[in-house]
C-alpha positions in Angstrom: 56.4 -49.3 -1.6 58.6 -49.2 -4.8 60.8 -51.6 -4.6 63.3 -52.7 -6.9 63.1 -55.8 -5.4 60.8 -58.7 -4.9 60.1 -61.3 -2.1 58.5 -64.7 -2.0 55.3 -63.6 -1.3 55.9 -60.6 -4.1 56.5 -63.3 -6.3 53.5 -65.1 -5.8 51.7 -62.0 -6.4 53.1 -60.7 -9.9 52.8 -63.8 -10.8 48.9 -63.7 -10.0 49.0 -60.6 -11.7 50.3 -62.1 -15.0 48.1 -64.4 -14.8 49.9 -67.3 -14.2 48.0 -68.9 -11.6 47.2 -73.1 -11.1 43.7 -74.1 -11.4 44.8 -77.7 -10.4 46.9 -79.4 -8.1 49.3 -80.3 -10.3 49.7 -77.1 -11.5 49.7 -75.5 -8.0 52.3 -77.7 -7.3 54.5 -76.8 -11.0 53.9 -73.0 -9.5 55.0 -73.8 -5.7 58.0 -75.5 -7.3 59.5 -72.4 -9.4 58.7 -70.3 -6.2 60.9 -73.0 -4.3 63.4 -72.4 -7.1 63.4 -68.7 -7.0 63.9 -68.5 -3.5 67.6 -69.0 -4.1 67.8 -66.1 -5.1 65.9 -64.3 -3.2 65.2 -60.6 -3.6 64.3 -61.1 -6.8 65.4 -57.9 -9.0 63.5 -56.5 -12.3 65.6 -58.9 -14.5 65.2 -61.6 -13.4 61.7 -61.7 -12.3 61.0 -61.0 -16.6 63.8 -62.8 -18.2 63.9 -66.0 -16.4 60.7 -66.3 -13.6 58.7 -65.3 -15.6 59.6 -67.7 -18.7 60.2 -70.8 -16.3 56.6 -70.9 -15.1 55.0 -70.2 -18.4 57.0 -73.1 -19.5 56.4 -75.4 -16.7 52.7 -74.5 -16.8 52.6 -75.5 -20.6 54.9 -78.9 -19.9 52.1 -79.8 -16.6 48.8 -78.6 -19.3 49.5 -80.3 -22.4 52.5 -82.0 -21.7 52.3 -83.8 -25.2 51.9 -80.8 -27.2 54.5 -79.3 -25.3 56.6 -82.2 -26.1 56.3 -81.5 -30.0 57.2 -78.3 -29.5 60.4 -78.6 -27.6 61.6 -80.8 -29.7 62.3 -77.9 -32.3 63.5 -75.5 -30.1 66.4 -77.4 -28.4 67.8 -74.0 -27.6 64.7 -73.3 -25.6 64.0 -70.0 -27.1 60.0 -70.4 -27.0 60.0 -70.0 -31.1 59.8 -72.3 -34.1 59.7 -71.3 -37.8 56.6 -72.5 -40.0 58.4 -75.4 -41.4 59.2 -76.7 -38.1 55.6 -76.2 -36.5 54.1 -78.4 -39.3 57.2 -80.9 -38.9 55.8 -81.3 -34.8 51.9 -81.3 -35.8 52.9 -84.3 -38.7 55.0 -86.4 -35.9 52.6 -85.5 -32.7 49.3 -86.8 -34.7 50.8 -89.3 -36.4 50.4 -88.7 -40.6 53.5 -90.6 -42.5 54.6 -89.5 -45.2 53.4 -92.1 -47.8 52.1 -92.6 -51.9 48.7 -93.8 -49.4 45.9 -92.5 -50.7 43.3 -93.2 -47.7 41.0 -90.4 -45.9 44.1 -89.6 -43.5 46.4 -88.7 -46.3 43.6 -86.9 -48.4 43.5 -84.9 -45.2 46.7 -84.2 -44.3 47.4 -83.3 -47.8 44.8 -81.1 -47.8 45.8 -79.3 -44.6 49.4 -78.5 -45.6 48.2 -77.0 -48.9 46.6 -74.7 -46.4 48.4 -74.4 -43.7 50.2 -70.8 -44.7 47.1 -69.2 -44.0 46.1 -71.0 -41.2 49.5 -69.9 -39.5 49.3 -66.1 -40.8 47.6 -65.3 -38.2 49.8 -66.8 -35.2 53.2 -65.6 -36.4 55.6 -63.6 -34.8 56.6 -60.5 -36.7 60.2 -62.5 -37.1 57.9 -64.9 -38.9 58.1 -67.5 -36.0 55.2 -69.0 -33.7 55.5 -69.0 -29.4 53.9 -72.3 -27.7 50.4 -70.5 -27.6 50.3 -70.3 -31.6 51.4 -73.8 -32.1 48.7 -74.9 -29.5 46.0 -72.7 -31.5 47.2 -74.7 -34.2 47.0 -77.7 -33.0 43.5 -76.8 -32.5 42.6 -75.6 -35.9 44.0 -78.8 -37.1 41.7 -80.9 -34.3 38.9 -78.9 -36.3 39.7 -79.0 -39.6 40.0 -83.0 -39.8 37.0 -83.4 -37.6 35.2 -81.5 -39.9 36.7 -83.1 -43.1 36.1 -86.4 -41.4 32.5 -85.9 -41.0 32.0 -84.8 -44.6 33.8 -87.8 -45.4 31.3 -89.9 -43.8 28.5 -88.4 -45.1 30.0 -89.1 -48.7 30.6 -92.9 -47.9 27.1 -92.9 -46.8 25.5 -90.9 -49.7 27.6 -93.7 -51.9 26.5 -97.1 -51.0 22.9 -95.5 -50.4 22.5 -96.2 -47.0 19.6 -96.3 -45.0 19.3 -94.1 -42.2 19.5 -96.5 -39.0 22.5 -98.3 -40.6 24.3 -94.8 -41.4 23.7 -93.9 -37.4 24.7 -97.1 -35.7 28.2 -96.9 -38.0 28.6 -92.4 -38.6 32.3 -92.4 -37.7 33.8 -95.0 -39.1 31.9 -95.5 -42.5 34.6 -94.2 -44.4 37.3 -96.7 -42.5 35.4 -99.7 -43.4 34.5 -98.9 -46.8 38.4 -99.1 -47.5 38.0 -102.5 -46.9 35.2 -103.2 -48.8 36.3 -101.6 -52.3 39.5 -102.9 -52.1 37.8 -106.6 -53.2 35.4 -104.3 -55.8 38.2 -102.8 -58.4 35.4 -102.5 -61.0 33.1 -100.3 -58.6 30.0 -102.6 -59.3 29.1 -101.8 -55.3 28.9 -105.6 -54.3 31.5 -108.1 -53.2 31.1 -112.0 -53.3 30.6 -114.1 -50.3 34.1 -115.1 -49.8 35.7 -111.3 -50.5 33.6 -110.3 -47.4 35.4 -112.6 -45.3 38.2 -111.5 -46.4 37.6 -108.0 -45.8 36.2 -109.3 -42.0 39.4 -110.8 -41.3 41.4 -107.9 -43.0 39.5 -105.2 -40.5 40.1 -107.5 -37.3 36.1 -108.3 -36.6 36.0 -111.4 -37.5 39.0 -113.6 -35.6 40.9 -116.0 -37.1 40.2 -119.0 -35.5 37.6 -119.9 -32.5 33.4 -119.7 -32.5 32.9 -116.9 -34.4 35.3 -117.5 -37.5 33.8 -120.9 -37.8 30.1 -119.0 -37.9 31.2 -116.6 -40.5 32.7 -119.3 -42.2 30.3 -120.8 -42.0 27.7 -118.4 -43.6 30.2 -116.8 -46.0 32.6 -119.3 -47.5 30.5 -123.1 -46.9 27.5 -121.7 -48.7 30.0 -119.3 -50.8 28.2 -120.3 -54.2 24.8 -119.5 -52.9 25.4 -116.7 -51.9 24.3 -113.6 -53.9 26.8 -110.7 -53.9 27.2 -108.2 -51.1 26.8 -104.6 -51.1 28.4 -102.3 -48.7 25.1 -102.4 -46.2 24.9 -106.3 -46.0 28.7 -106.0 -45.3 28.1 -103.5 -42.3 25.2 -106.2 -41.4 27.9 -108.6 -41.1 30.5 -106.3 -39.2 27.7 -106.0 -36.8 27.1 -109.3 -36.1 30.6 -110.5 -35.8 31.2 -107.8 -32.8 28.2 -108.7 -31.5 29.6 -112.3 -31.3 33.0 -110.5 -29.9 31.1 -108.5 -27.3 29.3 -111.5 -25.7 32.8 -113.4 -25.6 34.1 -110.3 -23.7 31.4 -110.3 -21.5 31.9 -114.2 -20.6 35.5 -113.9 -20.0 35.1 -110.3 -18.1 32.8 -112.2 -15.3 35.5 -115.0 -15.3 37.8 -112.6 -14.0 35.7 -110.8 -12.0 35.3 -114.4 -10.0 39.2 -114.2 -9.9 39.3 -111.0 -7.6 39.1 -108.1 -10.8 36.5 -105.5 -9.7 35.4 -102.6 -11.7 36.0 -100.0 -12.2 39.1 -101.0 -14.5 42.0 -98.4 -14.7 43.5 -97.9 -18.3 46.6 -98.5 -17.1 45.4 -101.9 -15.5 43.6 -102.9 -19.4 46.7 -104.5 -21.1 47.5 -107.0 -18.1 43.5 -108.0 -17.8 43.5 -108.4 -21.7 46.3 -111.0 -21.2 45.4 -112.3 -17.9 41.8 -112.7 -19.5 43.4 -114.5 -23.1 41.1 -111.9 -25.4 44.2 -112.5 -27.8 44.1 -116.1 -27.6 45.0 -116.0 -31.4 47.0 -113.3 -32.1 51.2 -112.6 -30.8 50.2 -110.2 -28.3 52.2 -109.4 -24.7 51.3 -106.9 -22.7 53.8 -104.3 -24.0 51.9 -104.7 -27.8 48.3 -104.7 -25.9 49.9 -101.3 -24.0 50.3 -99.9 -28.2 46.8 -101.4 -29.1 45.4 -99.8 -25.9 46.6 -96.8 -27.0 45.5 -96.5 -30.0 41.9 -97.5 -29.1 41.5 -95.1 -26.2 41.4 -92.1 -28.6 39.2 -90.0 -26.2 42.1 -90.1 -23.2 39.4 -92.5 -21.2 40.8 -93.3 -17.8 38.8 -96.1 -16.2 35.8 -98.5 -17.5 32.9 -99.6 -15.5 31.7 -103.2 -16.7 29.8 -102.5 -19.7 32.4 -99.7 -21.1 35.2 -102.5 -20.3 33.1 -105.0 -22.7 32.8 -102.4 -25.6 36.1 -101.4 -24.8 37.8 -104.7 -24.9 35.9 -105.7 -27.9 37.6 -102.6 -29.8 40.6 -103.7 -28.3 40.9 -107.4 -30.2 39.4 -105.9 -33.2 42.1 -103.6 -33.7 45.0 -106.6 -32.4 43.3 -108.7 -34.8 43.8 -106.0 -37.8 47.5 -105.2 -36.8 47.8 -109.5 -36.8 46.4 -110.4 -40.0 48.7 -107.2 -41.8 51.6 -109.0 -40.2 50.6 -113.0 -41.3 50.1 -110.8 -44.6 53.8 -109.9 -45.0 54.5 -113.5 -44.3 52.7 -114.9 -46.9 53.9 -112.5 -49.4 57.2 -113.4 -48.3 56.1 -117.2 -48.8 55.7 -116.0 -52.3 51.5 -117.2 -51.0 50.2 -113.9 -53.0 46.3 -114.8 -54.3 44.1 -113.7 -51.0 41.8 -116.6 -51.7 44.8 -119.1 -51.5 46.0 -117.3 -47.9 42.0 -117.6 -46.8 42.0 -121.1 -47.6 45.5 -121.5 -45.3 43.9 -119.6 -42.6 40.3 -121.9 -42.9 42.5 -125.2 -43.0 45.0 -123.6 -39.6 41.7 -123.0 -38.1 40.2 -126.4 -37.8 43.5 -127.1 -36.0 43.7 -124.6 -33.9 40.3 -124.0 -31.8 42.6 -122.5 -29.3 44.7 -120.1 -31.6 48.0 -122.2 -31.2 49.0 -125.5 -33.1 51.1 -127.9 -31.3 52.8 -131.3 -32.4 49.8 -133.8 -32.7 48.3 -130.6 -35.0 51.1 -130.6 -37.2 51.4 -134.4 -37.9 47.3 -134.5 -38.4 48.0 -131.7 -40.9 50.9 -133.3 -43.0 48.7 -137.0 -42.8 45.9 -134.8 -44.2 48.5 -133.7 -47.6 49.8 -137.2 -47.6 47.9 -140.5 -45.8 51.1 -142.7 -46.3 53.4 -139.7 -44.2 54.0 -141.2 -40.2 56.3 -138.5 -38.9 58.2 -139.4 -35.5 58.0 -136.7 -32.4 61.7 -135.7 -33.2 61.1 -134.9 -37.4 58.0 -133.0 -35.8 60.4 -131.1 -33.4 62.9 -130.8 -36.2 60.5 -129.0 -38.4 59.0 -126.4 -36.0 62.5 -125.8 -34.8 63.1 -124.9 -38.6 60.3 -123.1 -39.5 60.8 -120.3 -35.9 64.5 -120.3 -36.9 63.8 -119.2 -40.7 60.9 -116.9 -39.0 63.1 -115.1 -36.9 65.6 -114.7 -39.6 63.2 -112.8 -41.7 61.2 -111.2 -39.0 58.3 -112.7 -39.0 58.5 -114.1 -35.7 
């Protein structure tokens, strides 16, 4: 009819017509709510249907789609004027994905490195003739760089493999995360022979998280890696991922045990993700390490790299077991930084520490009766009372928490 105005329904339409429809419920409802909105003032003239409807649901369609991209973004146009300049748009991509800016030299930074040397031609063709990029460029973006590191990690992979001269099975059961564990490995091999001893593979076991630092499995690796340490002949980057195969093994069966303990306590499967970091507690998979459940939320995180929502049984057991694993990791960097703070800097002296705390403490803790076994053990003649015992652990927490460490 030609009207220079628009009603409700009007608005519904053009909007159709624009596109901008919901294809879920939660974007129905972001689309209902601007309508809502705009009924205020409704008729709705030319104007304002293109200068602020029409903006409003593009951006609350891009805050309910990708809410974490759309996050980025924002942040570098507080003035809301749906553009960010180059600089800016690789500023969000470095913060939303994580790559610090750092003299590291591991596969992330080769990367990222990589990808800003590149990245004027990868934005070329998303700018703006004002030389800026909208919200739909910066998510292109976002999925060229998804692309590009996918495809720069699997050539990395394929290079670790072609390095240590894997065989085929062994390169299959590990394609993914070669390249992650091979850091570990090479940092005990400086002269690039290929091999490790005995006791640098536990090392790099306890370094990676796979093999715990105290309980069953760290006394059968210890067992097989440091008791029999001079027997051993050196080992090369497959017997390694032989070993990081057992160890999880070990880890998975532990998961299992303790996931049909609390399945006898009233937890049913399927488990929610946002249910994990109470039932990792509840459940003591981090019997050894400083964990609550807002550091297992973090770790959770982290692990869950594919957005995964819930976990039938067997997923929960993998995914728990990737879950301590990486806990572990973030534990042993921390007892690290202690040690080098203890001025404790040879790794074999700190893996002899960790083998002498681990006879005491089966159950990841030492209490008072461990502490006095462990000073009669450096001197038979020393018969400390209960309050010199207290007095000491008092001590050491205080001076712990003075340096951060605790």
């Amino acid at each position: 009819q030609h009207k220079a105005v628009l009603n409700i329904s009007g608005l519904r339409a053009a909007f159709a017509e624009l596109g901008l429809q919901g294809h879920t419920r939660e974007e129905k409802d972001t689309l209902r709510e601007v309508v809502k909105e705009a009924s205020v003032i409704s008729p709705i003239n030319f104007f304002d249907f293109v200068f602020q409807l029409v903006p409003k649901a593009e951006q609350r369609l891009h805050e309910t789609r990708s809410p974490k991209l759309y996050g980025a973004f924002a942040a570098y146009d507080p003035q809301e004027t749906g553009r960010i300049e180059q600089g800016q748009c690789l500023q969000a991509l470095q913060r939303l994905y994580g790559f610090e800016e750092s003299g590291a030299q591991d596969e992330t930074q080769k990367f990222w490195k990589a990808f800003v040397h590149d990245f004027p031609d990868h934005y070329r063709p998303y700018r703006m003739p004002e030389g800026t990029v909208d919200f739909a460029g910066f998510t292109a973006l976002a999925a060229t760089l998804h692309q590009s590191r996918a495809e720069f990690h699997h050539q990395t992979e394929h290079r670790a493999a072609l390095l240590s001269s894997l065989p085929q099975p062994v390169e299959k059961r590990h394609f993914g995360e070669l390249a992650y564990l091979r850091t570990f490995f090479v940092v005990h091999d400086p002269q690039e022979s290929g091999t490790i001893s005995a006791s640098q593979a536990m090392l790099a076991l306890l370094a990676c998280g796979v093999v715990p630092s105290t309980g069953g499995t760290f006394d059968q690796a210890k067992a097989a890696l440091l008791d029999a340490a001079e027997d051993r002949q050196p080992l090369r980057f497959v017997d390694f991922l032989n070993c990081v195969k057992q160890y999880r093994d070990e880890t998975k069966v532990f998961c299992r045990t303790k996931m049909q303990e609390m399945k006898a306590k009233g937890w049913s499967c399927p488990v929610s993700r946002d249910d994990l970091p109470q039932l990792v507690v509840d459940m003591s998979l981090l019997f050894e390490c400083r964990q609550g459940v807002d550091d297992v939320v973090v770790v959770v995180e982290e692990a869950n790299k594919d957005g995964q929502d819930s976990f039938e049984f067997d997923e929960a057991i993998d995914f728990l077991a990737k879950i301590a694993e990486r806990a572990r990791k973030r534990e042993r960097a921390r007892e690290s930084e202690v040690a080098a703070q203890m001025q404790i800097l040879d790794p074999c002296d700190l893996l002899h520490l960790r083998a002498q705390y681990a006879a005491l403490a089966k159950q990841g803790t030492i209490g008072a009766q461990e502490v006095r076994r462990m000073l009669q053990a450096v001197d038979c003649d020393m018969r400390p009372g209960d309050e010199e015992i207290d007095t000491l652990l008092d001590e050491v927490i205080e001076q712990g928490r003075r340096t951060g460490a605790f």
